[in-house]
C-alpha positions as CSV (number, residue, x, y, z in Angstrom):
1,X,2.3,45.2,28.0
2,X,-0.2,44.7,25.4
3,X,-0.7,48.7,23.9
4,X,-2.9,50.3,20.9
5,X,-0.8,52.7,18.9
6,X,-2.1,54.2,15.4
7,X,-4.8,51.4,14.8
8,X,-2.6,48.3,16.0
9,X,-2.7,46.0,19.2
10,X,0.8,46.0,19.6
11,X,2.8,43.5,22.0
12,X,5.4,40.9,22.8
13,X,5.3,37.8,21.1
14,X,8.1,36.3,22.3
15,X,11.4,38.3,21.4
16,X,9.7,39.6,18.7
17,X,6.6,42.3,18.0
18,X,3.4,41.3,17.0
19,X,1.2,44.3,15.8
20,X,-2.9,43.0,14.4
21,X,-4.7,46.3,12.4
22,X,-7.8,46.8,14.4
23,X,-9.5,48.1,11.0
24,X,-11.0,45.9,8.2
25,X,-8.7,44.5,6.6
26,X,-7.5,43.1,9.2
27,X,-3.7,42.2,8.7
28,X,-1.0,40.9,11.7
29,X,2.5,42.0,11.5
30,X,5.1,40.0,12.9
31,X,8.5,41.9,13.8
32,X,12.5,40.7,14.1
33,X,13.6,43.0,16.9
34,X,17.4,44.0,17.6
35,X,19.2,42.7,20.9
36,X,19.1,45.7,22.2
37,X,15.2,46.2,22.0
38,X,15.4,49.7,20.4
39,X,15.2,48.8,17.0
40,X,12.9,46.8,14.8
41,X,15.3,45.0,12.4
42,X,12.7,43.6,9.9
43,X,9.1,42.1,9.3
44,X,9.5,38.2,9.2
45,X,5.8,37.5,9.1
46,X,2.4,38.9,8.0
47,X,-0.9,37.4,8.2
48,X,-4.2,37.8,7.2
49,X,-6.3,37.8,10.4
50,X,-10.0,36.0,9.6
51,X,-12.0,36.8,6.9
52,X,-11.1,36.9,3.1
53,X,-9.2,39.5,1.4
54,X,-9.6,40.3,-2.1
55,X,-6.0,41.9,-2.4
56,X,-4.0,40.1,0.5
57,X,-0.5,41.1,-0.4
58,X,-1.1,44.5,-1.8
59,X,-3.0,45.9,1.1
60,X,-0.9,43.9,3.5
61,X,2.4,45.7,2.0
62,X,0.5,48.7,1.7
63,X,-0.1,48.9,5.7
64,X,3.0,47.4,7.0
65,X,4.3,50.9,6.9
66,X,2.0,51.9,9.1
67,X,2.4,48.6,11.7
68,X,6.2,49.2,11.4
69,X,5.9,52.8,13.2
70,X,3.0,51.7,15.4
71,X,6.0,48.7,16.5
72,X,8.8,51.4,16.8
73,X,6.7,53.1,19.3
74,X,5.4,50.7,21.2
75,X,9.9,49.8,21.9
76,X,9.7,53.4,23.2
77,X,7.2,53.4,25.1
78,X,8.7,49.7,26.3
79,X,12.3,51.7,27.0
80,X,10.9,54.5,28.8
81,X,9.0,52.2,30.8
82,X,5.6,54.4,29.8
């Protein structure tokens, strides 16, 4: 179930998580998830979502933070069944 947490469209993408900033800049986060579902093990992708970026990978690091914890909630909410 697609959910917004913090400023990110969080959701499945597969086994993994995929959380997109709803903000300019707009940046997706694509996460490695444990087998268990109550972990996120890692980010294996980011992206800039349309337009163009002056400072891609600095602000992109600089939020993924932010889209980590937005993911780690959205497994909660997944667990608990919310």
């Amino acid at each position: 179930m697609k959910r917004i947490i913090n400023g990110f469209e969080v959701d499945w993408a597969s086994e993994r998580v995929f959380a997109e900033q709803q903000t300019a800049p707009n940046y997706g986060y694509l996460f490695e998830v444990s087998a268990d579902r109550k972990r996120i093990v890692r980010c294996a992708h980011i992206s800039a979502v349309g337009g163009d970026f002056d400072n891609p990978d600095g602000d992109a690091e600089r939020f993924e933070k932010d889209a980590r914890q937005a993911a780690e909630k959205f497994l909660g909410f997944e667990r608990e069944g919310k």
